[in-house]
C-alpha positions in Angstrom: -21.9 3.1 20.6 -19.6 2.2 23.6 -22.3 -0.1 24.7 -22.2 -1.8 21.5 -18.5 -1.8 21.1 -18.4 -3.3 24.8 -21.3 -6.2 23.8 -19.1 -7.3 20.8 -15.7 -7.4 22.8 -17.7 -9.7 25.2 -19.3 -11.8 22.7 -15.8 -11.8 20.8 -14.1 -13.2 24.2 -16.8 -15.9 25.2 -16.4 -16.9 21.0 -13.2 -17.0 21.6 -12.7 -18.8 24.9 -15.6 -21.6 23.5 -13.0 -21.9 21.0 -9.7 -22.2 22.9 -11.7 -25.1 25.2 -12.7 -27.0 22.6 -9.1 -26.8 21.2 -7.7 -28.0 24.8 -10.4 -30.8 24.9 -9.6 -32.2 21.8 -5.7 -32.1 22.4 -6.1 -34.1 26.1 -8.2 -36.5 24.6 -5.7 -37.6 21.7 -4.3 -41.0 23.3 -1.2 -40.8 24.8 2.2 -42.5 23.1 5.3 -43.1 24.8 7.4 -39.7 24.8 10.3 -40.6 22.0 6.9 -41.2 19.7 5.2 -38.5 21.1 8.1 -36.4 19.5 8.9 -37.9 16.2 5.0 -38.2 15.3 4.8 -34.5 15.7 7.5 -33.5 14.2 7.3 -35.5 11.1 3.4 -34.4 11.0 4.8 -30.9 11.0 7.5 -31.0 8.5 5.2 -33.1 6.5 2.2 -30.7 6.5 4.6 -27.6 6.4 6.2 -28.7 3.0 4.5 -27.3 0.8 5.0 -23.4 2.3 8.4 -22.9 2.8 8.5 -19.8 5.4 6.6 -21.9 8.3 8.3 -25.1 7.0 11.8 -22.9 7.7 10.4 -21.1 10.9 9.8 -24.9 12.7 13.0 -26.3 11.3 15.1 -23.4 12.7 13.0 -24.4 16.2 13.3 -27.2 16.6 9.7 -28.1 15.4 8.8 -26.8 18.8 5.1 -26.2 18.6 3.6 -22.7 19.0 -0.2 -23.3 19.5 -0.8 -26.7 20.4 1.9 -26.9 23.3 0.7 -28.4 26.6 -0.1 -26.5 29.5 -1.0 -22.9 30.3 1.1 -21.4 27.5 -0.3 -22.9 24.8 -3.7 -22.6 26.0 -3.2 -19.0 25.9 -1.8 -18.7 22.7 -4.8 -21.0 21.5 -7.2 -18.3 23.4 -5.5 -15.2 21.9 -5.3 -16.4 18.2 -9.1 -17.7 18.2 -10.5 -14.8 19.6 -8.7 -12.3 17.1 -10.0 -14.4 14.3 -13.1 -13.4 15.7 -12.8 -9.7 15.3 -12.4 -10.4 11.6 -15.7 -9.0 10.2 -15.6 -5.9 12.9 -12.3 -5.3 10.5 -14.2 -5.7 7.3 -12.3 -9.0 6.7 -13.0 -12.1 5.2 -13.9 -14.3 7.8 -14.0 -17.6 6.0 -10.4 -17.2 5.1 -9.6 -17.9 8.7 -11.9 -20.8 9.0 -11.8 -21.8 12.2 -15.0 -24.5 12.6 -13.0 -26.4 9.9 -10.0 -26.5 12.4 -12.3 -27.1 15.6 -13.6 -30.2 13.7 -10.0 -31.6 12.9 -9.4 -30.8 16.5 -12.2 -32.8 17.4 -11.2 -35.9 15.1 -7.1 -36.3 16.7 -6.4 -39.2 18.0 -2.6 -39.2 17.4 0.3 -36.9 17.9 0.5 -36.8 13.9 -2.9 -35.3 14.4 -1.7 -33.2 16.4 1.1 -31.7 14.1 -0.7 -31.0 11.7 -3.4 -29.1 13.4 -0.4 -26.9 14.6 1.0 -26.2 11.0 -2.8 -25.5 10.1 -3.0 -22.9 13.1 -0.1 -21.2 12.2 -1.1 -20.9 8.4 -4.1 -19.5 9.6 -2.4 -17.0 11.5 -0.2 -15.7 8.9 -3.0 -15.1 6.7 -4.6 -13.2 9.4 -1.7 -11.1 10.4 -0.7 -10.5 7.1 -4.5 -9.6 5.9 -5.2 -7.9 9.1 -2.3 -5.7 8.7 -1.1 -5.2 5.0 -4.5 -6.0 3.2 -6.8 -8.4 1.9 -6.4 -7.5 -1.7 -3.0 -6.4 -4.1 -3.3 -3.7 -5.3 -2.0 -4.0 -8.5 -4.1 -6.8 -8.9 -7.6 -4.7 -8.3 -6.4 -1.4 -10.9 -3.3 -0.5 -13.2 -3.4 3.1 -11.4 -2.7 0.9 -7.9 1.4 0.9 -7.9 1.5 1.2 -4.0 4.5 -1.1 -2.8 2.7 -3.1 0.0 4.9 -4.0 3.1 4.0 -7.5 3.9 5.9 -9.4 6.2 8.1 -12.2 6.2 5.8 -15.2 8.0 9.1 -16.3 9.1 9.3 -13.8 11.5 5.6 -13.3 12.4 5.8 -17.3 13.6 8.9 -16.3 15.4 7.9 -13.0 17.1 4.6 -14.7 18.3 6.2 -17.5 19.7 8.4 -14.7 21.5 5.8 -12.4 22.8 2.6 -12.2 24.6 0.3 -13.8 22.1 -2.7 -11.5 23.2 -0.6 -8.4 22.6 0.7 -9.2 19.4 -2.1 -10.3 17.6 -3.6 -6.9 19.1 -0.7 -4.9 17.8 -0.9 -6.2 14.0 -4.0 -3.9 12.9 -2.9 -0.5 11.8 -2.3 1.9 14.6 -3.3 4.9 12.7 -6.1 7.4 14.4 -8.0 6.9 11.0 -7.8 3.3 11.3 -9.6 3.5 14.8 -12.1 6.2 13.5 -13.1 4.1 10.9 -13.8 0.9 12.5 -16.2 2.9 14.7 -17.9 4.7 11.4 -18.7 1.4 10.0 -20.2 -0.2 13.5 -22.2 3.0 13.5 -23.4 2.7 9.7 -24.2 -1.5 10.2 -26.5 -0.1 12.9 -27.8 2.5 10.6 -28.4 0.0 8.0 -30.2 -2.8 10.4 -33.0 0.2 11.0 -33.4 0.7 7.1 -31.0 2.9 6.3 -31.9 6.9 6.2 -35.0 6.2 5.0 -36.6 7.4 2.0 -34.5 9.6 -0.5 -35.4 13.2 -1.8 -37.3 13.2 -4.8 -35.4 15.0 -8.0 -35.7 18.9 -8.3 -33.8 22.1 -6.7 -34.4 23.0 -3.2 -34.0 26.3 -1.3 -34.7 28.5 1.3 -38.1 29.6 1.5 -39.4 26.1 0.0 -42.0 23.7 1.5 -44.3 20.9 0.8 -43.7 17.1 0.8 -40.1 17.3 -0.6 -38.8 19.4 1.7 -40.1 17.1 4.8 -38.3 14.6 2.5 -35.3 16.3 2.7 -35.6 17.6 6.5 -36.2 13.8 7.6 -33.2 12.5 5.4 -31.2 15.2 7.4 -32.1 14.2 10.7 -31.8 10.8 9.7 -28.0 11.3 8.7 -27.1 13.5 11.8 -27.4 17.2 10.3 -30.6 18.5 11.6 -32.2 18.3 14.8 -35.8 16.8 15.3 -38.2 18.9 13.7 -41.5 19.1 12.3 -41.3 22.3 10.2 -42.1 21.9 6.8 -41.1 25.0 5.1 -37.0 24.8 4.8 -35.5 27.4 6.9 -32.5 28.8 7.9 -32.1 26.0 10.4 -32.4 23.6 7.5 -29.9 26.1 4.9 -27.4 25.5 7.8 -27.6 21.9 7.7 -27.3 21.6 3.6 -24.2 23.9 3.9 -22.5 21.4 6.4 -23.8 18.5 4.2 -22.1 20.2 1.4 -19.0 21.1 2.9 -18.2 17.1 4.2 -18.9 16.1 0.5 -16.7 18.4 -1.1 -19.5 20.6 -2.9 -20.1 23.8 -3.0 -21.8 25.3 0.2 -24.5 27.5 -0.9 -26.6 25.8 0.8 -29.0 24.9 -2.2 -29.8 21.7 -2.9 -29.0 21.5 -6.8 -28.2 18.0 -8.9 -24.6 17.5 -7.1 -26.3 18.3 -4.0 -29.3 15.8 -4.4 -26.9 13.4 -5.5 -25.2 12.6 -2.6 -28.1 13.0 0.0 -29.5 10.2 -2.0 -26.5 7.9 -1.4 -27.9 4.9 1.1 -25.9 3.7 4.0 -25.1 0.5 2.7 -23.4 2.4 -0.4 -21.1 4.6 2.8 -20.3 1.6 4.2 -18.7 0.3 1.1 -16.9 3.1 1.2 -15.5 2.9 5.1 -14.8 -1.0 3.9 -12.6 0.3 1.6 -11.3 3.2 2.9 -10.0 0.2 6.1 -8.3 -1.6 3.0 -6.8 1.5 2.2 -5.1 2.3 5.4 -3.8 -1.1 5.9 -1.4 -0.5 2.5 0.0 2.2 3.2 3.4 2.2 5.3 3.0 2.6 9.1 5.6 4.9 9.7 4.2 8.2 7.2 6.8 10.8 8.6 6.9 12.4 11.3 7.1 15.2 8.2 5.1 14.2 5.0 2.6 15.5 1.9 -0.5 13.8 1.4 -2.1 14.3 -1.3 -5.6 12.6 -1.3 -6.7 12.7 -5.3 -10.6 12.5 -4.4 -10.5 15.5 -2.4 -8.2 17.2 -4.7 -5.9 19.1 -2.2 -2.7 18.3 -1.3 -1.1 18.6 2.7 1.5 19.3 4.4 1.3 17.4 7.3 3.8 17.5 10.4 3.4 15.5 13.6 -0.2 14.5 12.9 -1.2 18.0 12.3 -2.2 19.7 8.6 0.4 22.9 9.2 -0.3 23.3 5.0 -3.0 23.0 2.7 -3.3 24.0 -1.0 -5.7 23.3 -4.1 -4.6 20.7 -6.3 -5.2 19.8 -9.8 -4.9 15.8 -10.7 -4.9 13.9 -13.8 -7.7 13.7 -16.4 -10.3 10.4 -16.0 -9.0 8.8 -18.8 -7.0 5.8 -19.2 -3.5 7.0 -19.8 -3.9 10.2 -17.7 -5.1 9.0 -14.6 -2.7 9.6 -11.6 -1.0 6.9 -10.1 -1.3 5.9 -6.1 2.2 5.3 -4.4 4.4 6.7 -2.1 7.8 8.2 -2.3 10.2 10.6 -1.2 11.0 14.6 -1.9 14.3 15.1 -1.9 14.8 18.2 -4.0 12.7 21.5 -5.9 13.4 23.3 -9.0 13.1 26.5 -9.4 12.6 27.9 -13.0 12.0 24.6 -14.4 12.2 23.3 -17.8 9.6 21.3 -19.5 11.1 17.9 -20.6 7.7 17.0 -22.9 7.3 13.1 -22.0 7.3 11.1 -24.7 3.6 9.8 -24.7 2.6 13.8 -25.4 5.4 14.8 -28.0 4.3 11.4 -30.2 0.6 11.6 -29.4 -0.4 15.1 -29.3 2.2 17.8 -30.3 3.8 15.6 -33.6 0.2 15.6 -35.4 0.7 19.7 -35.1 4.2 19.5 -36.2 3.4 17.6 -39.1 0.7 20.1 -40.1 2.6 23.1 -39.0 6.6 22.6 -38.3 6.2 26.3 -36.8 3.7 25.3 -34.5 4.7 25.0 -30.9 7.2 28.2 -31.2 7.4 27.8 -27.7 9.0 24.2 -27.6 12.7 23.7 -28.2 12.9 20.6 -30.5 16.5 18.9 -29.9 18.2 16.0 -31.0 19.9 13.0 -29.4 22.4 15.3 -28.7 21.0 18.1 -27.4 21.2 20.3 -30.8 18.2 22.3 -31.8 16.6 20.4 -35.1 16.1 22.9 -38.0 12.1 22.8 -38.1 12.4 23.6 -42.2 12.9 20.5 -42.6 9.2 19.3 -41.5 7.9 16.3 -39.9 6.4 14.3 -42.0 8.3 11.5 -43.1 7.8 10.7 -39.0 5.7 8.4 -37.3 5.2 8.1 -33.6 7.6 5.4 -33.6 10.2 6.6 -35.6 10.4 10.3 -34.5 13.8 11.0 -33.1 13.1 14.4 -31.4 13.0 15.7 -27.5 10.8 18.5 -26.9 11.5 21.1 -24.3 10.1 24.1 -22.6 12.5 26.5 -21.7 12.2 28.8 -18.1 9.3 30.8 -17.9 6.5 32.3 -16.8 4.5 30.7 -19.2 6.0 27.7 -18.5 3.8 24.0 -18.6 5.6 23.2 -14.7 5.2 27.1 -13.8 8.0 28.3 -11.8 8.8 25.5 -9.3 8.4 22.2 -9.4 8.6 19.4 -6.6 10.8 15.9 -7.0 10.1 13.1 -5.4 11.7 10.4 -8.1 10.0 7.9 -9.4 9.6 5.2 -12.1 6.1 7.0 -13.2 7.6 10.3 -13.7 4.5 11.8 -11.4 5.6 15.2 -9.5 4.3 18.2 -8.0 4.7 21.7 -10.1 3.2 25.6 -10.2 1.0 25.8 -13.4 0.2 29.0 -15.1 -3.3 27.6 -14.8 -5.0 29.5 -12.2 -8.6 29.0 -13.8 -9.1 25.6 -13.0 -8.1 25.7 -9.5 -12.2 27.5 -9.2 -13.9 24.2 -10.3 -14.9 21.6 -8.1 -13.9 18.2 -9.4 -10.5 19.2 -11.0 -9.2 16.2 -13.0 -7.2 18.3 -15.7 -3.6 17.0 -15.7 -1.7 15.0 -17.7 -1.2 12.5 -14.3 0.9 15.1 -12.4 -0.5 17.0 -9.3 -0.8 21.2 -10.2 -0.7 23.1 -7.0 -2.9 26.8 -6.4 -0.2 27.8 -4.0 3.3 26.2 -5.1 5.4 29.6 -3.8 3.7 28.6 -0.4 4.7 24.9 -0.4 8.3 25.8 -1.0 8.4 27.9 1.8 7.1 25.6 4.3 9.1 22.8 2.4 12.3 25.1 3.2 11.4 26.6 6.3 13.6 23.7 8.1 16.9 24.7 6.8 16.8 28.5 5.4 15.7 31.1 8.3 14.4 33.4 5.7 12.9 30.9 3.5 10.6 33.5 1.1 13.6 35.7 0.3 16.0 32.6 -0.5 13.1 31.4 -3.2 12.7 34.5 -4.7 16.3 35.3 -4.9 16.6 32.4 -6.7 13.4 32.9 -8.7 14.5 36.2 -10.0 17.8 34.9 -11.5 15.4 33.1 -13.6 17.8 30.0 -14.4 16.7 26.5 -13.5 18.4 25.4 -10.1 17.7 22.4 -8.2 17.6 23.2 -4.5 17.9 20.1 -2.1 15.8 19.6 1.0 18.0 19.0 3.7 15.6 16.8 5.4 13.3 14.4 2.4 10.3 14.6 3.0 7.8 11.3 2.3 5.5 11.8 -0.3 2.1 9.6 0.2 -0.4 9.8 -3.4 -3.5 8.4 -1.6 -7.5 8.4 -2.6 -10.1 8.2 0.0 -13.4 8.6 -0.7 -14.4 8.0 3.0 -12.3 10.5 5.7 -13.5 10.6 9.6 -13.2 14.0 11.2 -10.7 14.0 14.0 -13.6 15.8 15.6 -16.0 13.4 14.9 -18.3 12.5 11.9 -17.2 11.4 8.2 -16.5 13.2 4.9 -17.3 11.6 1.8 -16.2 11.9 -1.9 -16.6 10.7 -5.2 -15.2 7.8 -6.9 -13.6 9.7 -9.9 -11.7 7.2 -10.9 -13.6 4.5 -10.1 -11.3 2.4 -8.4 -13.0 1.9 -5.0 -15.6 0.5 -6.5 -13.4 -2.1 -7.8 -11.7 -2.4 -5.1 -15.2 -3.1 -3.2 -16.2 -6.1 -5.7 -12.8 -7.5 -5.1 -13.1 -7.7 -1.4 -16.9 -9.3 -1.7 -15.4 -11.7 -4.0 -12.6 -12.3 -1.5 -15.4 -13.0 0.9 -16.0 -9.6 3.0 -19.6 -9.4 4.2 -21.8 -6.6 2.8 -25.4 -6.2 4.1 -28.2 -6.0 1.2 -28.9 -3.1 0.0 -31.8 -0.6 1.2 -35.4 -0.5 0.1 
């Protein structure tokens, strides 16, 4: 893999340098004007070409329409050098490379013959660029654009002041420094070298036929199984035939980096995901790179991430998981799936009431009123004011849009929330909460919520959450806990909040974990970036 990764960096730079020569040949072969000329030609060339986007048109104004990439001399040589060759690395960043089309811009390079020529190759280079940086380091694709469940705020810069820190830095380092500096990032731009070389030798070969799998089991689909093994990493060359404990072993690891079961059988769920080709895993490090350029560089040194595929959430602190807990998300359905943004916990409540959102009262618990007006003993029914309705009455001169009524759920064990809940406010009304639930935190795809994310091991979470600023942070819970009255408790220090879904996650260690698309948004996400023009080898025989 280093040898390959040192091949490409080459072929990048000599790509790159073939580039920056032709650029400086064509700009010493436009004829030469007197200098007053010279000047006013390219200006007006740039303010002209610039009109129509009004951030570079401002950033040259402001500059005096001094150029950036087409400058004479060493300078703009190696600004020239440094912007080519990072258009270069485009597809190693599973980016659209004709969006930076640079043999369009070599052949108007090629064609000046005037200083107006000239200006308006410069305007052209510097659109270029802030496509590239902003692509390279926010994202092809918005999000909101691809899925409704995609809220993620995107920082995207200002191409004012990309143009102007370019033009004030060391080109090559900049244009370096734009690509997500995350350890993931870098992990996952070496998974999907190592999968395009697993795909140009045919992939893993030929899948498993259907039918369980255990130990003590041989014949032909069990070499089908040991040779898709080897093939993906997880067994060592062998010729046995029979599947042994050698081969158990391997199916237990398989299992445990896609999120099944490890009992080392290979049932349906099992099969499923052996049989998944390359090409289809590098779909999913192409997104997973599109991912990580949304989110915000700066996570917290402090912050929960919760990645809904994987269905745990984590407490993460300086780089390091020092929590980890079950989690339960929303159902797969249209109104109930949960929402991917990022925000910030600034306070817990402890003994937590139940304000029923409105979408539930109407939708699900007014059809049992109307039926029953005792039904739902639990549920305080209120008014505008906060008085408790007299459920004689009935409900069934309502609809769902005329029903006037709040529904709450008073402290308790039995409680929708649990006992504790976690705030992080937001326009989506999405939190983190105890649930007196327990069952479903034993299944293994556990999509159950209403859109909010149920944790196994809430009474944990608060006590790391509170470690920071209470040094006996169990006993200051339950002293509150026992009181049993609903008290918001502030965290000292917010804490970020990141709602993420990967369905591609290296190991620190080394190697990939993989999950399924519950929601099915990277696979949208993936026909949105071929359509945007991001190169995807055919698929496997």
């Amino acid at each position: 893999m280093i040898h390959r990764a040192d091949t490409e960096t080459r072929r990048t730079r000599r790509r790159g340098a073939a580039f920056a020569a032709a650029l400086a040949t064509a700009l010493v072969c436009a004829p030469v004007a007197p200098a007053s000329a010279q000047v006013t030609a390219f200006k007006q060339a740039v303010a002209e070409t610039a009109a129509r986007q009004d951030a570079i048109a401002d950033h040259y104004r402001e500059n005096a329409y001094a150029p950036i990439w087409t400058a004479p001399g060493e300078d703009g040589r190696a600004r020239r050098e440094a912007l080519l060759n990072a258009f270069a690395t485009a597809p190693a960043h599973g980016l659209p490379a004709a969006r930076y089309d640079v043999q369009d811009v070599l052949a108007k390079l090629r064609a000046v013959q005037s200083e107006r020529d000239r200006g308006r190759v410069e305007v052209e280079l510097s659109r270029l660029f802030v496509r590239f940086a902003r692509d390279i380091g926010s994202g092809v694709l918005t999000p909101r654009d691809v899925d409704a469940g995609l809220v993620r705020d995107v920082d995207r810069r200002n191409p004012r002041d990309l143009l102007r820190e370019v033009s004030e830095s060391d080109p090559r380092l900049f244009l370096r420094d734009l690509m997500p500096t995350s350890p993931e990032y870098r992990r996952l731009l070496k998974e999907k070298m190592a999968l395009e070389r697993v795909v140009e030798r045919g992939g893993y070969g030929a899948p498993v036929p259907g039918g369980r799998l255990e130990r003590g089991d041989s014949g032909d689909r069990v070499v089908a199984l040991r040779n898709r093994l080897i093939a993906m990493g997880y067994l060592r060359r062998t010729a046995t035939a029979g599947f042994d404990v050698a081969m158990e072993e391997a199916v237990r690891t398989f299992q445990r980096d896609h999120g099944l079961s490890d009992d080392g059988v290979v049932g349906d769920s099992t099969l499923a995901a052996l049989n998944r080709t390359a090409v289809d895993r590098l779909g999913s490090v192409l997104v997973a790179l599109e991912r990580e350029r949304w989110l915000p560089r700066d996570r917290g040194k402090r912050h929960v991430w919760v990645n809904l595929t994987d269905f745990k959430a984590r407490l993460i602190d300086e780089g390091q998981i020092t929590f980890e807990t079950r989690s339960v998300i929303g159902k797969n359905q249209s109104d109930r799936r949960t929402p991917e943004f990022s925000d910030v916990m600034d306070h817990m409540v402890i003994n937590p009431s139940w304000y029923v959102p409105r979408s539930i009262v109407v939708n699900e618990y007014l059809p049992q009123l109307q039926r029953n007006p005792y039904a739902l003993s639990h549920m305080e029914i209120t008014d505008r004011r906060g008085r408790v309705v007299n459920r004689a009455q009935g409900f069934a001169q309502y609809t769902a849009s005329t029903f006037p009524f709040s529904m709450r759920q008073p402290p308790s064990n039995d409680n929708a929330l649990g006992l504790v809940k976690f705030m992080f406010p937001n326009r989506y009304n999405i939190y983190l909460h105890d649930t007196p639930a327990k069952s479903l935190f034993s299944r293994q795809e556990r999509d159950f919520s209403h859109g909010c994310i149920r944790l196994n091991d809430p009474f944990e979470f608060a006590y790391e959450l509170l470690s920071r600023q209470e040094a006996d942070p169990q006993s200051y819970f339950h002293r509150i806990l026992d009181t049993g009255r609903e008290t918001r408790v502030e965290l000292e220090t917010p804490v970020p909040v990141h709602l993420g879904y990967r369905t591609a996650i290296t190991k620190p260690t080394g190697g990939m974990e993989y999950r399924n698309d519950i929601y099915g948004r990277d696979a949208k996400i993936l026909a949105a970036l071929r359509a945007a023009g991001v190169a995807m080898p055919a698929g496997e025989s």
